[in-house]
N, CA and C atoms as an extended XYZ file, in Angstrom:
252
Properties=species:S:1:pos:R:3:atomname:S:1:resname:S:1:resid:I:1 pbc="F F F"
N       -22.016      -42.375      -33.668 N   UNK     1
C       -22.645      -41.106      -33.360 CA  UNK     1
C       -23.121      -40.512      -34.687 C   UNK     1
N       -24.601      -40.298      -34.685 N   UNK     2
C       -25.135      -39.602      -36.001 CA  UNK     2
C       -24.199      -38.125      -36.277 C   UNK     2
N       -24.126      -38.034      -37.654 N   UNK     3
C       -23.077      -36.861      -38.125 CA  UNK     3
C       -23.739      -35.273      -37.568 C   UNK     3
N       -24.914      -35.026      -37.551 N   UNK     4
C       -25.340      -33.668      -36.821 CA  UNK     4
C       -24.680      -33.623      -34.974 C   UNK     4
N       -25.068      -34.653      -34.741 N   UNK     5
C       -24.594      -34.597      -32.845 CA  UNK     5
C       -22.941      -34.804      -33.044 C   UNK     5
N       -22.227      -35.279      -34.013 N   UNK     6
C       -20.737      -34.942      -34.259 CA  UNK     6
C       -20.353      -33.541      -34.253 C   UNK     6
N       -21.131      -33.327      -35.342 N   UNK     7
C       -20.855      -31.583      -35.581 CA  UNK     7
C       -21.300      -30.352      -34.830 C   UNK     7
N       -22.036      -31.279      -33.993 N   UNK     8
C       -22.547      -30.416      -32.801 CA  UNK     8
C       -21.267      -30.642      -31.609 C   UNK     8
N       -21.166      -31.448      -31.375 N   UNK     9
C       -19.453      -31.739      -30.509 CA  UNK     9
C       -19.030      -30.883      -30.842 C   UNK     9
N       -18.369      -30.949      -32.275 N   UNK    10
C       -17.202      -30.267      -32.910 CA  UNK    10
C       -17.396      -28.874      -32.287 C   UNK    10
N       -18.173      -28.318      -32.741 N   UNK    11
C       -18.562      -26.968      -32.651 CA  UNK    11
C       -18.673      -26.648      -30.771 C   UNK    11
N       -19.440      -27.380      -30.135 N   UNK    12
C       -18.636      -26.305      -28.737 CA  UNK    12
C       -17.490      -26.763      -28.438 C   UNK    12
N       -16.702      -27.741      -29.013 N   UNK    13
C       -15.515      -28.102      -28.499 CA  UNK    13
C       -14.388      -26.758      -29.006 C   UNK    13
N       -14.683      -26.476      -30.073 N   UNK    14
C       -14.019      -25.651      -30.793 CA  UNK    14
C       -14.210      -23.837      -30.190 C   UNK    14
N       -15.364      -23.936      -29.538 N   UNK    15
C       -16.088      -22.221      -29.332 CA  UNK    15
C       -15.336      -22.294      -27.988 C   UNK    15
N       -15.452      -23.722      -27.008 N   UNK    16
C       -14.797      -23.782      -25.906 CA  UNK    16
C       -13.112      -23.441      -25.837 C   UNK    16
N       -12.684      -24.418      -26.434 N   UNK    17
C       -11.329      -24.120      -27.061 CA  UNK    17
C       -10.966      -22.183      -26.992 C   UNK    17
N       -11.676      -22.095      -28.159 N   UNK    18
C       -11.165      -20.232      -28.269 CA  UNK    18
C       -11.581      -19.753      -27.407 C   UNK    18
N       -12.982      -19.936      -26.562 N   UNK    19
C       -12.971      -18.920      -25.357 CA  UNK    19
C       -11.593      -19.295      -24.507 C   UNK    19
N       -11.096      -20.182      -24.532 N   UNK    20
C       -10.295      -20.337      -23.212 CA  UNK    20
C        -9.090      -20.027      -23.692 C   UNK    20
N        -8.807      -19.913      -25.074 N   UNK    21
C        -7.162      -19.394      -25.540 CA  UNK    21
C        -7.941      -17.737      -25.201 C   UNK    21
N        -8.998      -16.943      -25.553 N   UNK    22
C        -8.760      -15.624      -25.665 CA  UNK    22
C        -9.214      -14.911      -24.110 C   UNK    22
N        -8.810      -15.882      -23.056 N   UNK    23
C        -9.116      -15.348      -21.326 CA  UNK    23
C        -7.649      -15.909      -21.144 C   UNK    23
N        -6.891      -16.352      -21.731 N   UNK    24
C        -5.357      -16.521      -21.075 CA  UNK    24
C        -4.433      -15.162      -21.372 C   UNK    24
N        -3.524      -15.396      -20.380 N   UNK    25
C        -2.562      -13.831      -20.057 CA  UNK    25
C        -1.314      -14.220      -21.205 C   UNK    25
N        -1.043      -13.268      -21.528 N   UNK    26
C         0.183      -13.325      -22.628 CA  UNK    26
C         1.283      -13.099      -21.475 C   UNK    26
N         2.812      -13.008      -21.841 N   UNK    27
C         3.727      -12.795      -21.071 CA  UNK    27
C         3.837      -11.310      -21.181 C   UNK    27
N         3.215      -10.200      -22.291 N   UNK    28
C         3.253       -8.986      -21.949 CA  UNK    28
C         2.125       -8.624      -20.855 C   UNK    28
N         0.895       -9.282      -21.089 N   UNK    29
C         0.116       -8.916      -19.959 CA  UNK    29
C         0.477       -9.134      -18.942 C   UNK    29
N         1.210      -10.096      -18.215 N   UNK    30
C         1.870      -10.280      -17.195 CA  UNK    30
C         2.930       -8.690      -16.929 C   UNK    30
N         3.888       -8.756      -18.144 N   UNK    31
C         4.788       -7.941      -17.865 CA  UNK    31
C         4.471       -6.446      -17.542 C   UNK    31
N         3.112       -6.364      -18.133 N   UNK    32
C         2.665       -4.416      -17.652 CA  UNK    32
C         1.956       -4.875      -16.434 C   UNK    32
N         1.177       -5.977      -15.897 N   UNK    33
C         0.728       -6.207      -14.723 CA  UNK    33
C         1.478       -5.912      -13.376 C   UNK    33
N         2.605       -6.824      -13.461 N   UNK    34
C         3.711       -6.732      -12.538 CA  UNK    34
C         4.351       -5.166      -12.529 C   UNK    34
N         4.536       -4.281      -14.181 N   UNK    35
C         5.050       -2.894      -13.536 CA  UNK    35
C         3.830       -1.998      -12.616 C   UNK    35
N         2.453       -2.582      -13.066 N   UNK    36
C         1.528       -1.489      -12.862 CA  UNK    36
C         1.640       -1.936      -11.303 C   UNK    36
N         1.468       -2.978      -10.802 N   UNK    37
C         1.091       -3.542       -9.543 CA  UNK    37
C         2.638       -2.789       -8.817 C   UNK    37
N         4.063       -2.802       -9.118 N   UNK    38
C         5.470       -2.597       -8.652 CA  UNK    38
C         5.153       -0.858       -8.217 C   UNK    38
N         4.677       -0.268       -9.322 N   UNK    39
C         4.196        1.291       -9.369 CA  UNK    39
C         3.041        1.514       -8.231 C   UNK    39
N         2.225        0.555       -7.967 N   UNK    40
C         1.317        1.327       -7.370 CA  UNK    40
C         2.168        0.615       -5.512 C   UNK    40
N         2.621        0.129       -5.744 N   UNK    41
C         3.181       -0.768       -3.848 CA  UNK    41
C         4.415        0.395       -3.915 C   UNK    41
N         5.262        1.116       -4.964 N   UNK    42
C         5.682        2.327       -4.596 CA  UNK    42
C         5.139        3.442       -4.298 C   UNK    42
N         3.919        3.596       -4.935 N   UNK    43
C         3.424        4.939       -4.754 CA  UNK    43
C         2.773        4.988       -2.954 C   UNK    43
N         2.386        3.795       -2.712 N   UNK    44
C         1.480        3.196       -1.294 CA  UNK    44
C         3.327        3.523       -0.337 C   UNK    44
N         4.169        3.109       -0.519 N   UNK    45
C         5.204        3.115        0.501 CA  UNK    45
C         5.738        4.630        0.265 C   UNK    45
N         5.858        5.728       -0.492 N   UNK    46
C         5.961        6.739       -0.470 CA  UNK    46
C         5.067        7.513        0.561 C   UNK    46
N         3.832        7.356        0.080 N   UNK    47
C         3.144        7.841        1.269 CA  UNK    47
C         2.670        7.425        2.497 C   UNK    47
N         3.019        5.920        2.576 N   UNK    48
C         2.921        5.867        3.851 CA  UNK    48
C         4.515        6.710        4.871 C   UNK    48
N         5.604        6.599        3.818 N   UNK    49
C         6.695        7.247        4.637 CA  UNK    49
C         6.272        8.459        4.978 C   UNK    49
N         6.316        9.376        4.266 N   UNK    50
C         5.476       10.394        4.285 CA  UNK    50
C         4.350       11.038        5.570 C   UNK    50
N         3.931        9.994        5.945 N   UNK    51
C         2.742        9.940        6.795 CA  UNK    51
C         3.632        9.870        8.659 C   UNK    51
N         4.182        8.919        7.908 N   UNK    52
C         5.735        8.332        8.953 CA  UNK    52
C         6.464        9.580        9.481 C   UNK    52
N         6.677       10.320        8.429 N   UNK    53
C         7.878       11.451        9.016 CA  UNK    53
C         6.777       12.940        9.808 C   UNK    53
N         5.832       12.738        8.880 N   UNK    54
C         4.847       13.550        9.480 CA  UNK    54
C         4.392       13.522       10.590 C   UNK    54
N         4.102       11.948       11.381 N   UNK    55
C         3.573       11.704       13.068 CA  UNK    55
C         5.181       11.982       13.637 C   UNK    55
N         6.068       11.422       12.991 N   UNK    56
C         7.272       11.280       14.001 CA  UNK    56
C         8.009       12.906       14.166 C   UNK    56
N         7.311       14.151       12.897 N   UNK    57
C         7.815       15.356       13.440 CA  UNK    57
C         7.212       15.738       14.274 C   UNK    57
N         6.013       15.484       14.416 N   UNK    58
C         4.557       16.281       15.536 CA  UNK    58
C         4.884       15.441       16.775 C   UNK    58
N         6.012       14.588       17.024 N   UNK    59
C         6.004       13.494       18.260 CA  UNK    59
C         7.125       14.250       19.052 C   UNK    59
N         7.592       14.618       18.107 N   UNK    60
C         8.902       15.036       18.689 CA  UNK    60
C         8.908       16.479       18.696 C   UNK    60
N         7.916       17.266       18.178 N   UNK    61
C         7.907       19.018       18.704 CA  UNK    61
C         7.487       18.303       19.817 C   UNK    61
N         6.059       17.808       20.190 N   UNK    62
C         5.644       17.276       21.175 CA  UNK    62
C         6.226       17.263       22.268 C   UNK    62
N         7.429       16.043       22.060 N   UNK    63
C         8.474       15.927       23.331 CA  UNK    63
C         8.757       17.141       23.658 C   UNK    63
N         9.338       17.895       22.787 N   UNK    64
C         9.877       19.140       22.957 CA  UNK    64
C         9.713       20.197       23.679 C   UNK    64
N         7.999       20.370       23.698 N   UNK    65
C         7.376       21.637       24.104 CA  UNK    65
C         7.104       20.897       25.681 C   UNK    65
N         7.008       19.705       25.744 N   UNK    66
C         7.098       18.941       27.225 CA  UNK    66
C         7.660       18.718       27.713 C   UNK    66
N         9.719       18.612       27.265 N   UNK    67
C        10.220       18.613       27.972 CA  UNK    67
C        10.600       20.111       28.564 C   UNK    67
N        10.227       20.962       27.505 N   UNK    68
C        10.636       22.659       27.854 CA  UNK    68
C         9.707       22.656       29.043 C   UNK    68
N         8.517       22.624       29.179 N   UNK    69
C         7.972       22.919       29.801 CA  UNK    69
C         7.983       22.439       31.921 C   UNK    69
N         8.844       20.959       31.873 N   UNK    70
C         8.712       20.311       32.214 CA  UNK    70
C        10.249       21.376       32.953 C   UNK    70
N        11.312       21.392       32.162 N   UNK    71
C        12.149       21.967       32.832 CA  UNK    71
C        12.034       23.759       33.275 C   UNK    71
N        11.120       24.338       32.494 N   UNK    72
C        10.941       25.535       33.395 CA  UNK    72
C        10.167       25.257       34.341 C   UNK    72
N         9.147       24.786       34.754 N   UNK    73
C         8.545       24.279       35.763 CA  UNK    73
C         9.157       23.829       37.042 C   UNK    73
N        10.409       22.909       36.763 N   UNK    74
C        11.675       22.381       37.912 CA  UNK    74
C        12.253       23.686       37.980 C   UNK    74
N        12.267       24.953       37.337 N   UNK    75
C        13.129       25.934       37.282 CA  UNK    75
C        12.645       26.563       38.642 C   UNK    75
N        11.747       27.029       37.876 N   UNK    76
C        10.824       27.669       38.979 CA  UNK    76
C        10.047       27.357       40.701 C   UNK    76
N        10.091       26.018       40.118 N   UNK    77
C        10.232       25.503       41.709 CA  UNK    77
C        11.407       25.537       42.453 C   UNK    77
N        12.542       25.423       41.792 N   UNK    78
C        14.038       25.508       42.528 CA  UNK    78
C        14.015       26.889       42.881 C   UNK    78
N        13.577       27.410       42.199 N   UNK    79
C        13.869       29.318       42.852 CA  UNK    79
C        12.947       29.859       43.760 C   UNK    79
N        11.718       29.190       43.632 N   UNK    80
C        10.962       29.093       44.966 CA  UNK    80
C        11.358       29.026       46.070 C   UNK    80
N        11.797       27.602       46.194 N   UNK    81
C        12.725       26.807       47.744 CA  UNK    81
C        13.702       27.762       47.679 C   UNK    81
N        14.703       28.140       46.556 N   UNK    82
C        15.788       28.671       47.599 CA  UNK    82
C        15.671       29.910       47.769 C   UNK    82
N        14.765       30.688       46.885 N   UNK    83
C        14.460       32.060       47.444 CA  UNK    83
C        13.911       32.053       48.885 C   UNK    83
N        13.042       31.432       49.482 N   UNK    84
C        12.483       31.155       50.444 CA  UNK    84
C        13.633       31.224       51.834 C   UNK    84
């Protein structure tokens, strides 16, 4: 191989080389990855609880005001019939 097309090898072998060492993850990049990613799947399950306690209080006034309603309603029909 003539010495210019050598040194032409050399040279993207070498540019190739460093691009591909300076796109690899260090073990700290990993390590703030994994807290940032741990931080944000807490912050997502906080508020989905959140969201959770919020339908399940409005479910249950809900019940509430339906079953009240449900038993003055039987009330009032019972005092109907036996007033009658």
């Amino acid at each position: 191989m003539p010495e210019t097309q050598a040194e032409a090898v050399a040279t993207l072998l070498r540019e190739a080389h460093e691009t591909t060492l300076g796109t690899l993850a260090t073990k700290t990049d990993l390590t703030e990855a994994k807290a940032e990613i741990l931080l944000a799947i807490k912050v997502d399950l906080a508020e989905t609880k959140a969201d959770i306690l919020k339908w399940m209080i409005g479910m249950i006034g809900g019940a509430v005001v339906v079953n009240a309603m449900t038993m003055i309603g039987a009330m009032l029909a019972l005092i109907r019939l036996v007033g009658h």
